[in-house]
C-alpha positions in Angstrom: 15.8 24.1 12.0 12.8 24.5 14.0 9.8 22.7 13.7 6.3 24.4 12.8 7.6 26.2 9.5 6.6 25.3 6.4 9.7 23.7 4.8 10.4 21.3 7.3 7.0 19.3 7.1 7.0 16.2 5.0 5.0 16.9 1.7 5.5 20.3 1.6 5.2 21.7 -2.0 6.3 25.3 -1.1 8.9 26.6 -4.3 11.3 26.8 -1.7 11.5 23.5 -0.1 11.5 22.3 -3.9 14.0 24.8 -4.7 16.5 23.4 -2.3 15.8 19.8 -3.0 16.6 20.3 -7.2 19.8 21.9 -6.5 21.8 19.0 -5.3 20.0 16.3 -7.8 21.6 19.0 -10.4 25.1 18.7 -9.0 24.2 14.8 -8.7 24.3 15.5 -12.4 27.4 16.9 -12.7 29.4 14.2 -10.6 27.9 11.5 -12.9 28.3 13.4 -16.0 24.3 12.6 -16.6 24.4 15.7 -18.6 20.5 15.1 -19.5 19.9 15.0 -15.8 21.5 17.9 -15.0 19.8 19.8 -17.5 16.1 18.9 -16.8 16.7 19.6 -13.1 18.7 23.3 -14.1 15.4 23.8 -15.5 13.4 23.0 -13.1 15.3 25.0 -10.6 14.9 28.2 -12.8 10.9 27.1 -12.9 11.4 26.7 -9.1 13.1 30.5 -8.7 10.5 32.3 -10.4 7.9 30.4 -9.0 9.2 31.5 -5.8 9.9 35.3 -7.2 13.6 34.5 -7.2 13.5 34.9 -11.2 18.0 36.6 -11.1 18.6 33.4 -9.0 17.0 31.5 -11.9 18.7 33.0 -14.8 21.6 30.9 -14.3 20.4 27.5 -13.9 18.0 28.2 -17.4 21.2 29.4 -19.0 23.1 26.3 -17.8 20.2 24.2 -19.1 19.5 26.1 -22.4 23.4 25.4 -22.8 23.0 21.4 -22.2 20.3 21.3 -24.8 21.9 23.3 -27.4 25.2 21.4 -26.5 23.2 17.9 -26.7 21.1 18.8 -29.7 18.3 18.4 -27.4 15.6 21.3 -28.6 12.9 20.2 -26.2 15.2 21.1 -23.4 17.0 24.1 -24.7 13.6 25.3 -25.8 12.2 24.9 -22.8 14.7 26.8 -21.0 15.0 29.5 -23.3 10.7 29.6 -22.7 11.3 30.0 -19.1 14.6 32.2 -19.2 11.8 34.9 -21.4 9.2 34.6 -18.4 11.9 35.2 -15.7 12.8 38.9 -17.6 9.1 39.3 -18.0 8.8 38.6 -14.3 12.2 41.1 -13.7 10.5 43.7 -16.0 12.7 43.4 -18.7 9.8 42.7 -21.5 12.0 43.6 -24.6 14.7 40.8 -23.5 11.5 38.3 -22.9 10.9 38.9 -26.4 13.9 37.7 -27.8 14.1 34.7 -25.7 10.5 33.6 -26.3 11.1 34.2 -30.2 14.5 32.2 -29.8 12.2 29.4 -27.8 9.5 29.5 -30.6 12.2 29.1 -33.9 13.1 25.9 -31.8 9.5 24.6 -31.4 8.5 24.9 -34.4 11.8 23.0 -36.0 10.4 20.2 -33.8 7.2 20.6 -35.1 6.1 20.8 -31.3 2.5 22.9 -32.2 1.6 22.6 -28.5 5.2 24.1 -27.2 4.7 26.5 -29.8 0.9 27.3 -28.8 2.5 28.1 -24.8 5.8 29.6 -26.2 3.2 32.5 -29.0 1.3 33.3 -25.5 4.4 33.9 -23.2 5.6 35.7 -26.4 2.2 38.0 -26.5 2.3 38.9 -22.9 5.9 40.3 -23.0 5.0 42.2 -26.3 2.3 43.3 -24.6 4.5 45.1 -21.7 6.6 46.5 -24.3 3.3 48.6 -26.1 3.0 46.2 -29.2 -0.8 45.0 -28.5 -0.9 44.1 -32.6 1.8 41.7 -32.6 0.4 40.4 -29.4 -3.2 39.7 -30.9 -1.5 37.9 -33.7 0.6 35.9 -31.8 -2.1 35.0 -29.9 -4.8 34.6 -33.1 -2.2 32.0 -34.4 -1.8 30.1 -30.7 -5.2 29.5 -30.2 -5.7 27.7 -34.1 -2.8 25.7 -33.0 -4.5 24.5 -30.0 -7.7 23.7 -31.8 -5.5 20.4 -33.0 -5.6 19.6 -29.3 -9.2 18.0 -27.6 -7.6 17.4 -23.8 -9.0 19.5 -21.1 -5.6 20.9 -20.5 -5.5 22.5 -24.4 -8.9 23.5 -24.1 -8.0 25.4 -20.9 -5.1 27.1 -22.6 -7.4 27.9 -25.4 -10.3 29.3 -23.5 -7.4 31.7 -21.7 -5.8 32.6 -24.7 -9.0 33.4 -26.3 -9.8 35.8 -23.4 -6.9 37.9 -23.8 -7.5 38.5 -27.6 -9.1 42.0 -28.2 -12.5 42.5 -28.7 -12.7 42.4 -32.8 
């Protein structure tokens, strides 16, 4: 490869470049039959793709992770990747398909009693009802994300909030 672009430098943090380094640790996964492994890193992968507006190349890896969780009992994980699976078809404009897999993602969450998953999860959930016309569902989704939150005091909750909060309609 030629040097001077950007994913042969050292350190860079392009999706690409991470792209192509999660793919083998997930086969690493596979040829150790470190299931766990192999799921986080599917997931990360899918994160990776639509990161890098590769969202169909993604689809796969979150179905293959989604799989290991539900195959592992592992909701966090299969949660997780149903969460992202919903924001790759937002990202392929396929809102009403986000919707179920954000509402599958949610039912999880909320078995774990994971109110912060569930806080991210309601907002993905809002912003694909949103591109399908149902603004009222997306309010309440969003209403009920943002008292979850108020649980949480860390800047990075307080972010979400504040956003959250901004999309709700003027009342």
């Amino acid at each position: 490869m030629p040097l001077g672009r950007g994913d042969d430098r050292p350190g860079d943090r392009s999706p690409d470049r991470r792209g192509r380094a999660h793919r083998p640790s997930a086969a690493h996964g596979v040829e150790t039959r470190n299931v766990i492994y192999q799921g986080q890193c599917e997931t990360e992968f899918g994160r990776i793709c639509l990161a890098a507006g590769r969202a169909e190349e993604g689809l796969a890896a979150l179905q293959r992770a989604a799989s290991i969780g539900r195959l592992l009992g592992d909701r966090t994980m299969e949660g997780a990747a149903l969460d992202t699976t919903g924001l790759a078809y937002q990202a392929m404009d396929r809102p009403q398909e986000a919707v179920d897999f954000h509402r599958l993602a949610i039912a999880g969450f909320r078995e774990l009693g994971d109110d912060w998953r569930v806080a991210g999860a309601l907002e993905n959930l809002a912003a694909a009802l949103d591109r399908t016309g149902n603004a009222l569902a997306a309010a309440s989704h969003r209403r009920e994300a943002v008292g979850l939150l108020r649980g949480y005091t860390d800047a990075r909750a307080r972010a979400l909030g504040a956003a959250v909060t901004a999309r709700l309609p003027a009342e």
